[in-house]
C-alpha positions in Angstrom: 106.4 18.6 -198.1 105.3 16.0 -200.7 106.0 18.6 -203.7 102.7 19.0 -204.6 102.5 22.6 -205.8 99.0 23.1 -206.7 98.2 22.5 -203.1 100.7 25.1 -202.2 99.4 27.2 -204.4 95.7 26.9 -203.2 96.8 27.2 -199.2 99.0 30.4 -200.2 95.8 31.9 -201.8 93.9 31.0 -199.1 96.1 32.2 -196.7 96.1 35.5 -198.7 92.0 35.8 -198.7 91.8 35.1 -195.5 94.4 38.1 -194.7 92.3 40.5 -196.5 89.6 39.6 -195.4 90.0 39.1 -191.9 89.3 42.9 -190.5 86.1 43.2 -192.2 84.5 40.1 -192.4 85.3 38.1 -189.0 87.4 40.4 -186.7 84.5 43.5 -186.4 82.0 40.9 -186.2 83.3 39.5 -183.6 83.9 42.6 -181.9 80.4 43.8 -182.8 79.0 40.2 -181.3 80.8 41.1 -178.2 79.4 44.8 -177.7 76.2 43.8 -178.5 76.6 40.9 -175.8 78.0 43.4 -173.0 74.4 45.8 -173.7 72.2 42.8 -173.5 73.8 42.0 -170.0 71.5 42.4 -167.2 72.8 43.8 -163.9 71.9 42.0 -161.4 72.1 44.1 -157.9 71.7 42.1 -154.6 68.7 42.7 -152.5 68.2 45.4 -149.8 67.6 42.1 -146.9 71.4 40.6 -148.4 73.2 43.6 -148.1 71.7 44.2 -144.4 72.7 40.8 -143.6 76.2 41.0 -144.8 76.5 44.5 -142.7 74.9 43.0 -140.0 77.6 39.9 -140.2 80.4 42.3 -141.1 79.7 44.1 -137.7 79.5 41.3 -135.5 82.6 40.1 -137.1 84.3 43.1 -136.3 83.2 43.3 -132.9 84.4 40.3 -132.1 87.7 40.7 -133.5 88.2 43.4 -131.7 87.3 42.0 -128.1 89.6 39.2 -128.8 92.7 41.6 -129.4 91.4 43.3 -126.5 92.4 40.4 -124.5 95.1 38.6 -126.6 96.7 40.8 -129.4 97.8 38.1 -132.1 98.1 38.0 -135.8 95.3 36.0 -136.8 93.0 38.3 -135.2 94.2 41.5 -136.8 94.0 39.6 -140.2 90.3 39.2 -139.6 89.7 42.6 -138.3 91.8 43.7 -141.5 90.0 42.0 -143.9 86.5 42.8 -142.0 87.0 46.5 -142.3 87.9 46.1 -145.9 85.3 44.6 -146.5 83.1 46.9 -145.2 84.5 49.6 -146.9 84.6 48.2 -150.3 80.5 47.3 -149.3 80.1 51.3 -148.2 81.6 52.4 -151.4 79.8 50.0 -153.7 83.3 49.5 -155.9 86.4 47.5 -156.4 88.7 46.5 -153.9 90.8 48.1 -155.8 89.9 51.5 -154.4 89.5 50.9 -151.5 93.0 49.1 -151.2 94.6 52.5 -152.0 93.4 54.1 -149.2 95.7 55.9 -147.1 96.1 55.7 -143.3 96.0 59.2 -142.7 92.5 59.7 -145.0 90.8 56.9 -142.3 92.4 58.5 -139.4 90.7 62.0 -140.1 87.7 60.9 -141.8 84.3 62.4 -139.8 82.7 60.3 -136.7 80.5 60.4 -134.5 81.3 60.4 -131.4 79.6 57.5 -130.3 81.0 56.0 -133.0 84.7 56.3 -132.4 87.1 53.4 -131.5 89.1 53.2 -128.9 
């Protein structure tokens, strides 16, 4: 803006090194800093005692829903069911919600159980 051309110049060629440079000398670095960072991650798996627990809650939470809907059907209370059986299944399956989300009616309906494990 002030006219100073050698400036312009210098920016231009800068501009122009760091375009050819870019790929090779920050951009794969980066990307090799990244990879490298994702291997080095350690997976950290809850303990056997947390996930009993959480079944253990998940259960009683179900229960319960279930005996209030028994005696009052209402929405809150089939929200908390809902989300309770999710929940559990996503637990079961050991994956996203995701998954389990997309899991048709009909698959839960015929899937195999126990007698004494069926719900009225």
């Amino acid at each position: 803006m002030s006219g100073d051309t050698e400036t312009e110049r210098n920016v231009k060629n800068l501009i122009k090194l760091i375009d050819s440079h870019w790929r090779t000398n920050i951009s794969s670095k980066a990307l090799n800093t990244l990879q490298q960072a994702r291997w080095n991650k350690g997976d950290t798996i809850p303990l056997t005692e947390d996930v009993m627990d959480l079944q253990k809650h998940l259960s009683k939470q179900e229960q319960e829903s279930k005996e209030k809907l028994r005696k009052n059907a209402n929405t809150a209370d089939w929200k908390v069911l809902a989300e309770t059986l999710l929940c559990q299944i996503i637990l079961f399956n050991r994956r996203c919600e995701g998954e389990a989300s997309k899991l048709l009616l009909t698959v839960y309906e015929k899937r195999n159980v126990p007698p004494n494990c069926a719900v009225n």
